[in-house]
C-alpha positions as CSV (number, residue, x, y, z in Angstrom):
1,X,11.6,34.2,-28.8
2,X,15.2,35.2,-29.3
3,X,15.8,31.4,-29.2
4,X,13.3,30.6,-31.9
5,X,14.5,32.7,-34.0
6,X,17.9,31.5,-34.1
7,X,17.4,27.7,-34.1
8,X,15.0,28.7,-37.4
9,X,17.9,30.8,-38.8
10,X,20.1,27.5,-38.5
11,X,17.9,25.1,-39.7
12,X,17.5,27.3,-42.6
13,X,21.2,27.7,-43.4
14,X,21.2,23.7,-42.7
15,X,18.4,23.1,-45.3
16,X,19.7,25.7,-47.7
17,X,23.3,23.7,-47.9
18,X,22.0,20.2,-47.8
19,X,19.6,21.7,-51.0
20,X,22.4,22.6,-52.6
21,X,24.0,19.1,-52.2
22,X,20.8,17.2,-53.3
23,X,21.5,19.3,-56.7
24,X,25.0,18.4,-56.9
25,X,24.4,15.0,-56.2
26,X,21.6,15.1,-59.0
27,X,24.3,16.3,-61.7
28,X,26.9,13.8,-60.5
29,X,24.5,11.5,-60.8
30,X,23.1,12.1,-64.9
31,X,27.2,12.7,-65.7
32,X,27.6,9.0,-63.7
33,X,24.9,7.6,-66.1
34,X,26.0,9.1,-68.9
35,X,29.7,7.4,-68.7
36,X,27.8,4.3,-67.8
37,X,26.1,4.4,-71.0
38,X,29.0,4.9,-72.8
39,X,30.9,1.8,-70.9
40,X,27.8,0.2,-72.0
41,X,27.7,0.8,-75.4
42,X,31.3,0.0,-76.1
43,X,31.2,-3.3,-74.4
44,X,28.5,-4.4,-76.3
45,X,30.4,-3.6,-79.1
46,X,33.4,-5.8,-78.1
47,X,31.3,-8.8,-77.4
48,X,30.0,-8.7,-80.9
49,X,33.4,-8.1,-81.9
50,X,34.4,-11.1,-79.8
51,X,31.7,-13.2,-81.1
52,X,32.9,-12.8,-84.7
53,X,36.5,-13.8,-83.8
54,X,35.0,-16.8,-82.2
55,X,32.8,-17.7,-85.2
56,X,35.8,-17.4,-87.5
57,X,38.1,-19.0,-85.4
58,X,35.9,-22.2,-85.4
59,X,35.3,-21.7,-89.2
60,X,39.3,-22.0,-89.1
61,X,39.6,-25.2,-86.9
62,X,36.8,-26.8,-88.8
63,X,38.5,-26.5,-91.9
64,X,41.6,-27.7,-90.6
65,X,40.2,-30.6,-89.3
66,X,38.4,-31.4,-92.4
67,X,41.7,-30.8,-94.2
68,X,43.8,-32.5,-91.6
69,X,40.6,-36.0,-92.0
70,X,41.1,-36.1,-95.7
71,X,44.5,-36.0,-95.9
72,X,44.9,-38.9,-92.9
73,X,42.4,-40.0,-95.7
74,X,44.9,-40.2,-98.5
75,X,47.7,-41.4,-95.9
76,X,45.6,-44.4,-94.8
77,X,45.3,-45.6,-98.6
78,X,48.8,-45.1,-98.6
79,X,49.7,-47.4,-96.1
80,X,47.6,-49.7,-97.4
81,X,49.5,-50.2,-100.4
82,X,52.8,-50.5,-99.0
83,X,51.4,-53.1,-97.1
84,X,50.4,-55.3,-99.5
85,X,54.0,-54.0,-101.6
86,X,55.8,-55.5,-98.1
87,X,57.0,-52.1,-97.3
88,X,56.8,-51.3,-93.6
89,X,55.4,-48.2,-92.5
């Protein structure tokens, strides 16, 4: 009986600390998610701001390329007329 009694008196000091564990590990775990949600949260925030640098940016090259396709454009006539004056290019 003696030995009963102590192998329950363990057990219960071994379920009462493991108990106490399982809480902790429940509060790490909601202050775990709630940094998550945060990482979350601000990533998504620099992909949209990444997506508008990319939109602009190709707004940017498109209008150089335009510019740069009329003004090879205006050189073309150029050259051109120079040819037909006999000046070489």
């Amino acid at each position: 009986m003696v030995l009963a009694a102590v192998v329950a008196a363990v057990g219960g000091v071994i379920v009462a600390v493991l108990d106490k564990f399982r809480k902790e590990n429940s509060q790490d775990h909601q202050v775990v998610l709630g940094m998550l949600k945060m990482v979350h949260k601000s990533q998504q925030r620099t992909e949209e701001k990444v997506d508008g640098v990319g939109e602009r940016l190709n707004q940017h090259l498109q209008f150089h390329a335009e510019k740069e396709g009329a003004a090879g454009a205006k050189r073309s006539d150029k050259a051109g007329s120079r040819k037909t004056k006999g000046i070489p290019n």
